[in-house]
MARTI-99648 format. One line per field, with one value per residue (C-alpha): residue number from 1; z, y, x. Coordinates in steps of 0.2 Angstrom, whole numbers, plus 5000, padded with zeros to 4 digits. Each point is the difference from the previous one (the first is absolute). Layout:
<recs>
n <- (NUM|...)
z <- (Z|...)
y <- (Y|...)
x <- (X|...)
</recs>
This chain:
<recs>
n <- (1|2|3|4|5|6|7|8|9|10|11|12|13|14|15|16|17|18|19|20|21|22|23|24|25|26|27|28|29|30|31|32|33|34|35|36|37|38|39|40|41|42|43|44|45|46|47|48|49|50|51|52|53|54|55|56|57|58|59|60|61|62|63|64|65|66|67|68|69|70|71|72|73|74|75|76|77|78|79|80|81|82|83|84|85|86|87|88|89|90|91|92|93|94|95|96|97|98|99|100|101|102|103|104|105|106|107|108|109|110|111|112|113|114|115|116|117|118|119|120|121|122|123|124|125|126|127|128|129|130|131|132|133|134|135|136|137|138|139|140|141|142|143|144|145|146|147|148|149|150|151|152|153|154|155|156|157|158|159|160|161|162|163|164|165|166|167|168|169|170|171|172|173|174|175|176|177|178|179|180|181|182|183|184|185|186|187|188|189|190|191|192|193|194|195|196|197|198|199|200|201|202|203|204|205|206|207|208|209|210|211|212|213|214|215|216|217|218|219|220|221|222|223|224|225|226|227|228|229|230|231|232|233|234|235|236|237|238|239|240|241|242|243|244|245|246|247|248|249|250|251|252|253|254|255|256|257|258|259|260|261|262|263|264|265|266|267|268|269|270|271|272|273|274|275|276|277|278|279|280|281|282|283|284|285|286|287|288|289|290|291|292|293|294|295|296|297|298|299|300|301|302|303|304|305|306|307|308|309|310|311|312|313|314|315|316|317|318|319|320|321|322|323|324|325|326|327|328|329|330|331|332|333|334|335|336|337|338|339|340|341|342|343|344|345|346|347|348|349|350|351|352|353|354|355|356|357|358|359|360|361|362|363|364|365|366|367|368|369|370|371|372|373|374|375|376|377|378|379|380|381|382|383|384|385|386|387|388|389|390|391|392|393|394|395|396|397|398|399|400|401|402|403|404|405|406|407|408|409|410|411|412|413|414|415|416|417|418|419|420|421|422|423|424|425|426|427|428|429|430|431|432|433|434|435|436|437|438|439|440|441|442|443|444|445|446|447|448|449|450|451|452|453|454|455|456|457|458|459|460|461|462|463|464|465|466|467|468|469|470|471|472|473|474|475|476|477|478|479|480|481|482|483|484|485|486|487|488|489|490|491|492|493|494|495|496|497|498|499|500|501|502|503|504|505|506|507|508|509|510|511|512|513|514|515|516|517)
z <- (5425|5011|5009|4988|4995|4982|4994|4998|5012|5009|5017|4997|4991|5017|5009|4990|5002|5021|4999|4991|5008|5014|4997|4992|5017|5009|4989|5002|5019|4999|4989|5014|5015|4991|4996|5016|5006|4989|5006|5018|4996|4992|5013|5016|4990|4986|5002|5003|4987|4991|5008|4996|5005|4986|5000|5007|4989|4981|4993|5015|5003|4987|5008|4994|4995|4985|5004|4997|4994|4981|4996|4998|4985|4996|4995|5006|5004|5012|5005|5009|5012|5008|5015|4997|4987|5009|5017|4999|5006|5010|4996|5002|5010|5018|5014|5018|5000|4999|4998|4991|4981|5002|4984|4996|5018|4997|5009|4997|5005|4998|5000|4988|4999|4993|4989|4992|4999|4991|4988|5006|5004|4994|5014|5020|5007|5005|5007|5013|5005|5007|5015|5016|5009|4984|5004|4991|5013|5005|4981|5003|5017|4992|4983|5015|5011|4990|4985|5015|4998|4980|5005|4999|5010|5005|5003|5009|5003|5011|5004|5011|5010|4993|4997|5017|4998|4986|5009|5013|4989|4993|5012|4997|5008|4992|4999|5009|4991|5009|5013|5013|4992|4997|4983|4988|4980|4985|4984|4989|5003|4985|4989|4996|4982|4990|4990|4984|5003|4994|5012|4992|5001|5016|5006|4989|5009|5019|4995|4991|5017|5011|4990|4999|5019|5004|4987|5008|5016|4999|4988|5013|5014|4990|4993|4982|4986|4999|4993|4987|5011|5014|4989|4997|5018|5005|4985|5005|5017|4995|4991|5011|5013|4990|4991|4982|4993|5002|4993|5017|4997|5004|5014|5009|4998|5016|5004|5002|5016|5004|5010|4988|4984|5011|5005|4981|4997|5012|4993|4984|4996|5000|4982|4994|4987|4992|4998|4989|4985|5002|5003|5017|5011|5017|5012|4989|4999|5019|5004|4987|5009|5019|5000|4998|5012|5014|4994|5002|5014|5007|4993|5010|5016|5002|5001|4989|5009|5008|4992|4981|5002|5002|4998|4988|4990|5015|5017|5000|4984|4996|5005|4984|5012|5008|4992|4997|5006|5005|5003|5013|4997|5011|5011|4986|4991|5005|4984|4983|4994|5012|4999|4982|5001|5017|4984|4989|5010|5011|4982|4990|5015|4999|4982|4999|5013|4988|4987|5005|4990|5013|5002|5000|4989|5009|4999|5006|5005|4999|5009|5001|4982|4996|5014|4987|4986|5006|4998|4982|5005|5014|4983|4988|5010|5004|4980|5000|5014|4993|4980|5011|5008|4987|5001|5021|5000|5009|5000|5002|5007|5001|5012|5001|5004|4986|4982|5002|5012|4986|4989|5014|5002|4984|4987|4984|4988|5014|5003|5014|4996|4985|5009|5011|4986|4991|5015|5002|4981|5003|5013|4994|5014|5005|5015|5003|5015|5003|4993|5006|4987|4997|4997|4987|4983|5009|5001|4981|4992|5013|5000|4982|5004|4992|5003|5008|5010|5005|5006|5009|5013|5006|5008|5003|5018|5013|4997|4982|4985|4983|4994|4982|4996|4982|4988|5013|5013|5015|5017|5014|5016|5012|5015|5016|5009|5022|5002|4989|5007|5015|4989|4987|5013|4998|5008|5017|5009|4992|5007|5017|5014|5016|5014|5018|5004|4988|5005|5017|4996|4990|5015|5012|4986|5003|5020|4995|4986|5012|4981|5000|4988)
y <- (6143|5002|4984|4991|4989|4999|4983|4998|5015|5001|4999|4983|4993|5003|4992|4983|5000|5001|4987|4989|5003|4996|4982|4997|5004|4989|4986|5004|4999|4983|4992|5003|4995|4984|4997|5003|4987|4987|5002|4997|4986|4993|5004|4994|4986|4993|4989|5007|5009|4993|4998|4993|4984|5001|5003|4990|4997|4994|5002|4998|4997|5012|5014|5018|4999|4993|4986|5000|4985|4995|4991|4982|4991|4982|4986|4993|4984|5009|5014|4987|4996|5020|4998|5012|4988|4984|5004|4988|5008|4984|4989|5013|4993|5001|4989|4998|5011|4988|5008|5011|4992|5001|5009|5012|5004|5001|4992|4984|4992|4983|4990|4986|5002|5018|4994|4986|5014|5011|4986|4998|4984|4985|4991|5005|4988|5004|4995|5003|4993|5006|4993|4999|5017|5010|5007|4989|4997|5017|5003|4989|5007|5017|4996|4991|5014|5014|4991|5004|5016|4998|4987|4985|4986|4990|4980|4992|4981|5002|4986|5008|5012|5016|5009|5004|5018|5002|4992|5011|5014|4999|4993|4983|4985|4985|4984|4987|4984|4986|4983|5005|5017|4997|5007|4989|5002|4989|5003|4990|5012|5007|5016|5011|4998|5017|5012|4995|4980|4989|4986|4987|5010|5004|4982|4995|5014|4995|4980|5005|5010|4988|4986|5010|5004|4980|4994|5011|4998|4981|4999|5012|4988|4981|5010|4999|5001|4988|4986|4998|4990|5013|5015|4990|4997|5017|5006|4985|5007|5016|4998|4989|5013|5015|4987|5007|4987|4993|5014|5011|5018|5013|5006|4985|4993|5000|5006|4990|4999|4991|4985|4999|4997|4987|4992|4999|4992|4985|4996|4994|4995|5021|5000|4982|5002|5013|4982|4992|5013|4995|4982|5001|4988|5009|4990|5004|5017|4999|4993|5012|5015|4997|5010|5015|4997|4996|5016|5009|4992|5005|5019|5002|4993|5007|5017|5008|4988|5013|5016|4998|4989|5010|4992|5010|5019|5008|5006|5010|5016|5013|5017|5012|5016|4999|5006|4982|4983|4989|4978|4999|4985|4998|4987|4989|5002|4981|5000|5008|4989|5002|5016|5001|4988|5010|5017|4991|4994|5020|5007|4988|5004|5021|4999|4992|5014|5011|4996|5008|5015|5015|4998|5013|5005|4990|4995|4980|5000|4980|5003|4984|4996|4988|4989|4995|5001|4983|4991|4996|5000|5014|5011|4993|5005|5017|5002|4998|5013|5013|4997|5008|5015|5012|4992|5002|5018|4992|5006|4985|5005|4985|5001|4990|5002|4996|4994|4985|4991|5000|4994|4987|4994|4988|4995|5015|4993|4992|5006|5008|5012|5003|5003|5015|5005|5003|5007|5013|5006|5001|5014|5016|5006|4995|5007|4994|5005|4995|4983|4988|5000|4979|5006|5012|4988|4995|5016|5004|4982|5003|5021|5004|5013|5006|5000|5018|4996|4982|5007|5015|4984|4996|5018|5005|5010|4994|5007|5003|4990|4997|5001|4993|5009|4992|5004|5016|4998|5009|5003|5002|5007|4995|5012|4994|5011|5004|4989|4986|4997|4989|4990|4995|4998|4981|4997|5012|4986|5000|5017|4995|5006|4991|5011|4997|4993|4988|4994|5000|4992|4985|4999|4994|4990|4984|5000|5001|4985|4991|5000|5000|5012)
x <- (5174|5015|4994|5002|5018|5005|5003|5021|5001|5016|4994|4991|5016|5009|4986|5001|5020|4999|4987|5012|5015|4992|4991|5018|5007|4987|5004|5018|4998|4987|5013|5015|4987|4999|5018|5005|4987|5007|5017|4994|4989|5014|5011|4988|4990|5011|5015|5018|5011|5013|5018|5014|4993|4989|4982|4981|4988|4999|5019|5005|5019|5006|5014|4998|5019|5007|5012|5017|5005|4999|4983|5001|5000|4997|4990|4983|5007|5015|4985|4988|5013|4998|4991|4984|4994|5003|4990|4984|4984|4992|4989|4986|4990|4992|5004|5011|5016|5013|5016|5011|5007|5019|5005|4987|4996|4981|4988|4995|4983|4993|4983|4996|4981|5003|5015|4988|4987|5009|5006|5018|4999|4992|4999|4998|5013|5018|5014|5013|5014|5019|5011|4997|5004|4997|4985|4987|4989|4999|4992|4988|4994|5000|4991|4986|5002|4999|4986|4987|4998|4994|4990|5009|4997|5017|5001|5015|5002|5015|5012|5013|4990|5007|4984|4995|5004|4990|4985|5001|5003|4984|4990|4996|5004|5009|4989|5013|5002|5003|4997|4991|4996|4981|5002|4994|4999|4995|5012|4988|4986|4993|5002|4985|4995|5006|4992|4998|5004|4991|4995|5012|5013|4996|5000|5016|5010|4995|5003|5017|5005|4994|5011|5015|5000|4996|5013|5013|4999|5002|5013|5009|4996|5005|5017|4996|4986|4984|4997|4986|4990|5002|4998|4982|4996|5001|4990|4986|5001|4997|4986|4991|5000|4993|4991|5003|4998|4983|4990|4999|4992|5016|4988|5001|5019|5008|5017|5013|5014|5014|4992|4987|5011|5009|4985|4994|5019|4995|4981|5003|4981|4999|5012|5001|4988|5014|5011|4989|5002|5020|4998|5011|4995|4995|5012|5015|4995|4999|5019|5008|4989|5007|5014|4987|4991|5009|5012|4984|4995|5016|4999|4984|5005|5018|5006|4986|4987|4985|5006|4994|4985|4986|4983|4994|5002|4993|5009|5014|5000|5008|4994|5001|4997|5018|5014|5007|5004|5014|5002|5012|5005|5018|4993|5000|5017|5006|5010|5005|4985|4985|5003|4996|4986|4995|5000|4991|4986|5001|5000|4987|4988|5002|4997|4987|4994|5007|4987|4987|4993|4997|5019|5012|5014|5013|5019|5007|5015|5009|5017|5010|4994|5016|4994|4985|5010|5007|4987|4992|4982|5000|5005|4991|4987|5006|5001|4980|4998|5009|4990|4985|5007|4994|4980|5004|5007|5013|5019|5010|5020|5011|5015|5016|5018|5010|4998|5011|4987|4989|5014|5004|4983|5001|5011|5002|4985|4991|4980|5003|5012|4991|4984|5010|5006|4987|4991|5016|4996|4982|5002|5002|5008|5018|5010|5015|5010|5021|5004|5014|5015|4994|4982|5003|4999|4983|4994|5004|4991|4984|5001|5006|5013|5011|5020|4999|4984|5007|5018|4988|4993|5015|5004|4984|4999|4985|4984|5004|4993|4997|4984|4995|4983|4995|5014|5006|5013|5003|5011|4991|5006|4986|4995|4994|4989|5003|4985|5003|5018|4996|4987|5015|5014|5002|5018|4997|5002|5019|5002|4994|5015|4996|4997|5007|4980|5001|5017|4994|4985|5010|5012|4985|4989|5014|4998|4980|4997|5016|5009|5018|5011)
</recs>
């Protein structure tokens, strides 16, 4: 019996209290291992403490000292003016990097596909404009340049041959427009039919383009608008070469060119029968037609004769697996007007390439816009181009240099201005870089500034604008990266210092050519 432990004996009461006091201890010295292993994971892992420049993280900002100064008292009106609460966030959405927005020093990036996608804008067309040496055809180079990357496919019609360092830049080679170029294109070739069109629809938007492109081209070349008679002739013309109207299956319409329409002009037993519904005697019809087509006859065979009269559709295309293209077309600049009948042919042509439904996202960039906006039916039928951007996927960026040569290019409540107006307030995106002192009442009627933003144009530095995204407005500071700033250096030639070769070189050049100076 001596064995044996009574229960509540002393000796087991002892044994139960070391027991505890030990697991209490272990727990104790678990509970510090742990702690201790916090500490450092905070330390080695977590962000840094708190100093006097305030802290990382959620809340960050905050100081561990109370302030000094007396807190601040006032109204919500006076409040919003602090500048904590005035810094936008962006327009929170993804694109090229273009530069850093002036006041809240965030920043700022820019694509118009993902702008409409996210609902921002309503339409995928912009414009650009600012005077020359402020930095607006650096932008355009850059949106083209960088848009690559995401994806976005660029197309240039160039005029001044400025854009040779974006060609090279991305690999591609300009397609050289020209006499003697062997580059020929038709601008009358037509558009693939769209998802969802209906074939009469389809039909009325290629004969609408197609009469729009013709109209304005003549009335550029006689100096002034069409006659009834000629407006008819081209229409007759028209038709008899695509043969809509005799009943012709889609299928089997053929496509119109230059020479073709002009051959239709001179056969009128191919659109008499269209006289008869009209009572218009066809020899009549004939003497009050002949201006059109001998301006036509003309148009064909002068400066644009060989480059825009391609047989058919087929031949030259655009290749959707290069980064871009660009229509040099410098050899043809002859005049303000040729040059903007030289676009519209260039441009007619790539959007009809444009069409086609394995295309890319892709931007168009129309530098020298004003040039069109002289003539009524070059813009009337850019008006018509610009309706189907959003059924292309096609971001339309209109570039100009001042607000006044829209202003300038008719009188106040003529057509044409009211066309580019109306073109201007369908973009929902306007940059505007430095504005002459003269142009500023311009850029308020066409921009819709206000009297701090329109007073802002006049002293804006280069290479900073002001974007109107929508109802938002923004400065933007834009940054050019070390590779991107030979492509956009358009005055180098400015900065040229002649060298003791070169002056050599011009020394001996007389005595060569037998040239006296």
């Amino acid at each position: 019996m001596s064995g044996v432990r009574r229960e509540g004996a002393w000796s087991l009461r002892l044994a139960d209290a070391s027991a505890r006091r030990d697991v209490a201890a272990a727990q104790a010295a678990l509970g510090r291992e742990r702690r201790q292993l916090a500490r450092l994971s905070d330390r080695l892992l977590g962000p840094p403490a708190a100093d006097r420049r305030g802290a990382f993280g959620q809340a960050a900002g905050r100081v561990y000292w109370r302030q000094a100064l007396p807190p601040l008292v006032t109204t919500s009106a006076q409040l919003c003016s602090v500048y904590p609460f005035v810094a936008d966030p962006g327009l929170g959405v993804d694109g090229p990097l273009i530069g850093q927005e002036v006041y809240s020093r965030s920043g700022f990036v820019f694509s118009v596909h993902e702008l409409y996608r996210a609902g921002v804008l309503s339409a995928p067309n912009a414009v650009v404009t600012g005077e020359i040496g402020s930095g607006k055809s650096s932008l355009l180079k850059t949106i083209a340049f960088r848009g690559v990357v995401f994806g976005t496919r660029y197309y240039i019609t160039d005029v001044k041959g400025e854009y040779d360092g974006l060609a090279a830049a991305t690999g591609i080679r300009p397609v050289r427009v020209g006499p003697g170029g062997g580059v020929v294109m038709n601008p009358l070739a037509g558009i693939r039919r769209l998802p969802g069109q209906s074939e009469a629809q389809w039909l009325q938007v290629q004969r609408t383009r197609r009469l729009l492109l013709v109209e304005g081209l003549l009335e550029i070349q006689l100096g002034g608008p069409l006659s009834e008679a000629e407006r008819s002739l081209v229409e007759y013309a028209l038709d008899a070469v695509t043969r809509s109207d005799d009943g012709t299956s889609p299928e089997r319409m053929a496509v119109p060119n230059l020479s073709r329409v002009l051959a239709a002009m001179g056969d009128p037993d191919r659109w008499a029968h269209r006289l008869v519904g009209v009572h218009y005697p066809v020899a009549q019809f004939v003497v009050d037609s002949r201006r059109v087509r001998l301006a036509w006859e003309r148009l064909i065979t002068g400066v644009l004769g060989g480059i825009f009269d391609a047989p058919d559709a087929a031949g030259l295309s655009v290749d959707f697996d290069q980064p871009g293209a660009i229509l040099d077309l410098r050899a043809v600049r002859a005049s303000d007007a040729m040059t903007a009948m030289a676009m519209t042919c260039a441009q007619s042509w790539l959007e009809a390439e444009l069409t086609r439904p394995d295309a890319p996202p892709r931007v168009c960039l129309y530098d020298e816009f004003a040039l069109i906006a002289r003539h009524l039916g070059l813009i009337r039928r850019m008006r018509e181009q610009l309706k189907l951007a959003r059924a292309l996927g096609t971001a339309n960026i209109l570039a100009f240099h001042r607000f006044s040569d829209l202003a300038a290019s008719g009188s106040a409540d003529s057509e044409q201005v009211r066309i580019a107006r109306g073109l201007i307030e369908d973009t929902g995106v306007r940059v505007s870089y430095r504005q002459a002192v003269g142009s500023l009442e311009a850029a308020r009627e066409f921009l819709g500034t206000t009297d701090v933003e329109t007073d802002l144009l006049a002293h804006l530095r280069r290479g900073i604008g002001l974007w109107k995204i929508g109802l938002r407005s923004y400065v933007v500071k834009h940054q050019i990266s070390a590779v991107e700033r030979e492509l956009v250096d358009t005055d180098s030639r400015m900065h040229h210092t002649p060298t003791a070769t070169d002056q050599k070189a011009s020394a001996v050049e007389p005595a060569a050519t037998g040239e006296v100076r």
